[in-house]
NUTORNU-385284 format. One record per residue (C-alpha): x, y, z; residue in one letter; residue number from 1. Coordinates in steps of 0.001 Angstrom, whole numbers, padded with zeros to 6 digits, always signed. Each point is the difference from the previous one (the first is absolute). Layout:
# NUTORNU-385284
<c1: X, c2: Y, c3: Z, r: A, k: NUM> $
...
END
This chain:
# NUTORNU-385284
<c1: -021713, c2: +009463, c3: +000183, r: X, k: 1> $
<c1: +000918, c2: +001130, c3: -003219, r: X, k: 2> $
<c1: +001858, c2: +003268, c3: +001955, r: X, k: 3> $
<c1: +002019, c2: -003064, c3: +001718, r: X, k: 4> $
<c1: +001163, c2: -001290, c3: -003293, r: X, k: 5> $
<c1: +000689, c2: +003495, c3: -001688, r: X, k: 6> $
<c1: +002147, c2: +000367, c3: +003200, r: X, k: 7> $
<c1: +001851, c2: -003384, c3: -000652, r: X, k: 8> $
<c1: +000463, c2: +000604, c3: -003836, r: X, k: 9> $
<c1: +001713, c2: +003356, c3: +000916, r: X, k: 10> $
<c1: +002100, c2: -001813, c3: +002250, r: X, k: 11> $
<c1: +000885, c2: -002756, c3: -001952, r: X, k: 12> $
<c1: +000775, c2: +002158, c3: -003134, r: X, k: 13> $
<c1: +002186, c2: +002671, c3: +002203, r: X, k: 14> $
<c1: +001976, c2: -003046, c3: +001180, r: X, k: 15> $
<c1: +000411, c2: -001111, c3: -003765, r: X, k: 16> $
<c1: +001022, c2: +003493, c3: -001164, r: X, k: 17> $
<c1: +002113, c2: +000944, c3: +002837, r: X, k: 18> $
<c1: +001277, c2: -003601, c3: +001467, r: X, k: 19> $
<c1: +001601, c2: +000102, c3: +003396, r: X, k: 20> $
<c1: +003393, c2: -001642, c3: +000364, r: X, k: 21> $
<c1: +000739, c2: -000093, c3: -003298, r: X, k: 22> $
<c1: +003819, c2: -000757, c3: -000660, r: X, k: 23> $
<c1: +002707, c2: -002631, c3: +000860, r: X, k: 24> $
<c1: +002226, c2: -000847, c3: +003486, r: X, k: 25> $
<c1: +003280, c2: -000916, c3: -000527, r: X, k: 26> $
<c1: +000589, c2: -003929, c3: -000097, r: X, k: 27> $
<c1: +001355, c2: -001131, c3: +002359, r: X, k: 28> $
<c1: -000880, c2: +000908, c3: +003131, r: X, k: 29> $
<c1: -003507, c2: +000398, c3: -001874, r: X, k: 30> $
<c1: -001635, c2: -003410, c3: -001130, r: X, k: 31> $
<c1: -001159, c2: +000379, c3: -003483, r: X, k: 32> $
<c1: -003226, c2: -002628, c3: -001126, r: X, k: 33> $
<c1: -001983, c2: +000221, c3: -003245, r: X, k: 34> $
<c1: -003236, c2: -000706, c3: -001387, r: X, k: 35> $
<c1: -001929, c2: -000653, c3: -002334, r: X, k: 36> $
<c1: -004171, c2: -000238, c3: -001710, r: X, k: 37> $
<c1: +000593, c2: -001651, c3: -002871, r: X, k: 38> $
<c1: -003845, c2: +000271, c3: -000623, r: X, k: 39> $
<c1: +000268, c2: +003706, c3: -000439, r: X, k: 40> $
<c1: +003847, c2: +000266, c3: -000068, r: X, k: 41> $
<c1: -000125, c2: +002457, c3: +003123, r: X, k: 42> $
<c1: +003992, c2: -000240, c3: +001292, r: X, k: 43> $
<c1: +001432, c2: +001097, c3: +003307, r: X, k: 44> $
<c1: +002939, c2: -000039, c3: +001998, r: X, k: 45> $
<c1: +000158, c2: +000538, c3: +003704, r: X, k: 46> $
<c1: +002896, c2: +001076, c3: +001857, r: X, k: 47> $
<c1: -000223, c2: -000688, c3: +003553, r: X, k: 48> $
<c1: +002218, c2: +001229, c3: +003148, r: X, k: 49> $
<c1: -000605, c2: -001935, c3: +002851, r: X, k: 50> $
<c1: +001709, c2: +000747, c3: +003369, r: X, k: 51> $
<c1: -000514, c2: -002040, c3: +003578, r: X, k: 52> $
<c1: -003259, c2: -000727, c3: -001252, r: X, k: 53> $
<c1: -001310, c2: +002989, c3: -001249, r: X, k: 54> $
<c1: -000804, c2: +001186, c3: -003624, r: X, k: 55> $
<c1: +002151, c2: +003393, c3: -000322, r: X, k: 56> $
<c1: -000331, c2: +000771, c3: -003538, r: X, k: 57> $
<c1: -001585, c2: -001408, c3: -003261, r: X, k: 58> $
<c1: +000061, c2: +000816, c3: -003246, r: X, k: 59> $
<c1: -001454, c2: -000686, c3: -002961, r: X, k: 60> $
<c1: +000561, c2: +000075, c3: -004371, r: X, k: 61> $
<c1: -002091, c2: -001521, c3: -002078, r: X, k: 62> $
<c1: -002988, c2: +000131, c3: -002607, r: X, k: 63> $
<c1: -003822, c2: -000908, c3: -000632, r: X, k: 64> $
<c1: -003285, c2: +000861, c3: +000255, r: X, k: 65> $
<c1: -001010, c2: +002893, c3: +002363, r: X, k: 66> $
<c1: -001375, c2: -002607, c3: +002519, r: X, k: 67> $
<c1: +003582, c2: -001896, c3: +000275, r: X, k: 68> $
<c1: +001471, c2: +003211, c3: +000004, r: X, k: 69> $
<c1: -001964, c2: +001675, c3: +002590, r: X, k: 70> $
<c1: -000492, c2: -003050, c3: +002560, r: X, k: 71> $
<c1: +003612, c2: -000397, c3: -000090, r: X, k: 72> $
<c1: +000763, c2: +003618, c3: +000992, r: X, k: 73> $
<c1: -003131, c2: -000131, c3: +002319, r: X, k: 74> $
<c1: +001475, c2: -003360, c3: +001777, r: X, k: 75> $
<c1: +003515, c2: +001712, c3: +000475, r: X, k: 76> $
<c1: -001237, c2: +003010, c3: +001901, r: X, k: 77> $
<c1: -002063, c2: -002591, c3: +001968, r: X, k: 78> $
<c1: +002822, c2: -001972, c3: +000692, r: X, k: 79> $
<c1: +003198, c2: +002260, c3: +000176, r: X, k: 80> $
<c1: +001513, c2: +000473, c3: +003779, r: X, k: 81> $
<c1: -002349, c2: -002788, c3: +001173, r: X, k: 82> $
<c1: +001549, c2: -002964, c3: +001836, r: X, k: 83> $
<c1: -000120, c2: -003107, c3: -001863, r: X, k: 84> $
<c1: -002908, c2: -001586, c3: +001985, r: X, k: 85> $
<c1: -001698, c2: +002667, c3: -000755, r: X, k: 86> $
<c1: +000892, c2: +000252, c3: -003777, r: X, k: 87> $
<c1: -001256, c2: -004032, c3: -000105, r: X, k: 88> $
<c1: -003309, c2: +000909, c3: +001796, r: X, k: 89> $
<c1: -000659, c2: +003212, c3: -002743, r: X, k: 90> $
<c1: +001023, c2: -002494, c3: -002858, r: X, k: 91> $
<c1: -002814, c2: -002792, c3: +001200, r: X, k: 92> $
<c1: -002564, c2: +002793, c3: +000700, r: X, k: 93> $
<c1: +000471, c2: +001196, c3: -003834, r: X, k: 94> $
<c1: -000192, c2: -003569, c3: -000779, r: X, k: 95> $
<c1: -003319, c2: -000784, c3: +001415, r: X, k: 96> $
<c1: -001346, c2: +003156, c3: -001018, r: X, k: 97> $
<c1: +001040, c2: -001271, c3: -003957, r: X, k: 98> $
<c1: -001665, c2: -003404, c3: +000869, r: X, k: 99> $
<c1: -002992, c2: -000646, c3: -002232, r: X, k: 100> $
<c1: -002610, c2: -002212, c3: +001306, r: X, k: 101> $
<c1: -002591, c2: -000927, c3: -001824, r: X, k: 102> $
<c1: -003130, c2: +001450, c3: +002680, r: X, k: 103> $
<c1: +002052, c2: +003475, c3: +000149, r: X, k: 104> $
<c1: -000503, c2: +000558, c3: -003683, r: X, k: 105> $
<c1: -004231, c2: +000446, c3: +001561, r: X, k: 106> $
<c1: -000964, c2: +003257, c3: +001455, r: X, k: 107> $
<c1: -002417, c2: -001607, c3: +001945, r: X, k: 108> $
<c1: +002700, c2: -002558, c3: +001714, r: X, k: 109> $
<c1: +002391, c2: +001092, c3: +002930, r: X, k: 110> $
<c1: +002837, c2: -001685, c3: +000115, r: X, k: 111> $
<c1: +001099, c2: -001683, c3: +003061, r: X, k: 112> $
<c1: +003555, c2: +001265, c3: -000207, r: X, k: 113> $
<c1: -000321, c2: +003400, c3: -001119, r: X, k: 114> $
<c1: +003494, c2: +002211, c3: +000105, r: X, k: 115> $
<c1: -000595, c2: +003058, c3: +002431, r: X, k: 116> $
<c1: +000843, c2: +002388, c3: -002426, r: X, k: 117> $
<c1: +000882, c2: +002884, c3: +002906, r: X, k: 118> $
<c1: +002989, c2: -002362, c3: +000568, r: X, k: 119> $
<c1: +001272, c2: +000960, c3: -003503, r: X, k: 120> $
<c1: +000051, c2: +003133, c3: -000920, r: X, k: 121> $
<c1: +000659, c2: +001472, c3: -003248, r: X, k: 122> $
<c1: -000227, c2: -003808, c3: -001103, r: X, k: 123> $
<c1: -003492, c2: -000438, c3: +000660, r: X, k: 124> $
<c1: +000476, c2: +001790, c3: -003422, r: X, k: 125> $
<c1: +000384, c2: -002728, c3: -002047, r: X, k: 126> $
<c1: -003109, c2: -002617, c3: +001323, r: X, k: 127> $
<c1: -001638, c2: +001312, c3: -002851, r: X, k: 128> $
<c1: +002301, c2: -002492, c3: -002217, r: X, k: 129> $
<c1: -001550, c2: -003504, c3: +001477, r: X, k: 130> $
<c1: -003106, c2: +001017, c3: -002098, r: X, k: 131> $
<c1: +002421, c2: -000888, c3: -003245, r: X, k: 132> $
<c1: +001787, c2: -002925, c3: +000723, r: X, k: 133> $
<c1: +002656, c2: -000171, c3: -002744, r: X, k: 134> $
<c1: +001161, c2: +003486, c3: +001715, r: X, k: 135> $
<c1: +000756, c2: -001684, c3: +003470, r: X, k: 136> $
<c1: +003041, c2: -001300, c3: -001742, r: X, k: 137> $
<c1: +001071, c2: +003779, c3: -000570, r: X, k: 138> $
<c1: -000888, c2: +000910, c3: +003786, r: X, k: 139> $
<c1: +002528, c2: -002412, c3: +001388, r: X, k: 140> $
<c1: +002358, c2: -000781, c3: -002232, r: X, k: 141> $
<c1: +001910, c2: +002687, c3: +002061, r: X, k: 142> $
<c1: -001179, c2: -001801, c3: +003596, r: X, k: 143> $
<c1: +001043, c2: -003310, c3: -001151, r: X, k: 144> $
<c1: +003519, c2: +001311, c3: -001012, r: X, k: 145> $
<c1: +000494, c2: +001640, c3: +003160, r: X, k: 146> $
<c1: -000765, c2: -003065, c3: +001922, r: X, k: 147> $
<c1: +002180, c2: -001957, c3: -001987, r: X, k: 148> $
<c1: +003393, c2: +002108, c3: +000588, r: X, k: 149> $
<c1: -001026, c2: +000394, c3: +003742, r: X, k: 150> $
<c1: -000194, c2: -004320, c3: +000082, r: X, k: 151> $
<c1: +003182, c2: +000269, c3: -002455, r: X, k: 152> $
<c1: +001527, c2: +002229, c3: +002685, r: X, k: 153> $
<c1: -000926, c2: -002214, c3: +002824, r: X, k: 154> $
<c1: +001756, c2: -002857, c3: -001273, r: X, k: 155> $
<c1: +002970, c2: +000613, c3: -002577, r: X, k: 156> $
<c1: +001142, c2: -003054, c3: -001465, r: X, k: 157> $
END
């Protein structure tokens, strides 16, 4: 296994040294949302292009720690081109791979909703982070912000 994480730490620090999407869309037609970890002060702001209901482009600025950094540049290649139901289904994926219950934190116990990890890629990547909980924040601050300016998008006040 430890081949498996070697393998994950590359990617996660080549996605952290060379992010993908890095940059700013013009605003508007872009939809600009931001976010923010104030328990580790990891910032991001997500541009988003959305077109009959498909992602066409995202980008991303921001600082943090390498996992912010990284699962934010991960999620965007994941996510980029996709059509939104598909962007929504990736985003709840991540999110149940970051979910921490209590019996997962055993070797010895399966858990009964385990994430096929085939289904995510390069993002399987970052399961290593559920093993330190204060991190998770990092993973998804990124997630979370993209959800929000696709509901924000979905119904402008």
């Amino acid at each position: 296994m430890s081949n498996l994480e070697d393998l994950y730490r590359e990617i996660i620090l080549d996605h952290y040294r060379s992010p993908r999407n890095r940059g700013e869309l013009p605003t508007p037609p872009a939809h600009k949302v931001e976010g923010f970890n104030p328990l580790c002060g990891d910032e991001v702001t997500v541009y988003l292009d959305v077109q009959d209901g498909v992602l066409k482009d995202i980008k991303m600025t921001g600082h943090g720690c390498s996992i912010s950094q990284s699962s934010s540049s991960l999620m965007s290649g994941a996510v980029k081109g996709k059509p939104l139901e598909q962007v929504q289904a990736t985003i709840d994926t991540f999110k149940q791979l970051m979910t921490v219950h209590e019996s997962s934190l055993s070797k010895d116990v399966e858990r009964d909703d385990e994430v096929d990890l085939r289904k995510l890629g390069e993002l399987a990547a970052l399961q290593g982070v559920v093993k330190f909980p204060v991190r998770i924040k990092c993973a998804v601050l990124a997630w979370n912000t993209l959800r929000q300016g696709l509901e924000e998008i979905a119904s402008p006040l």
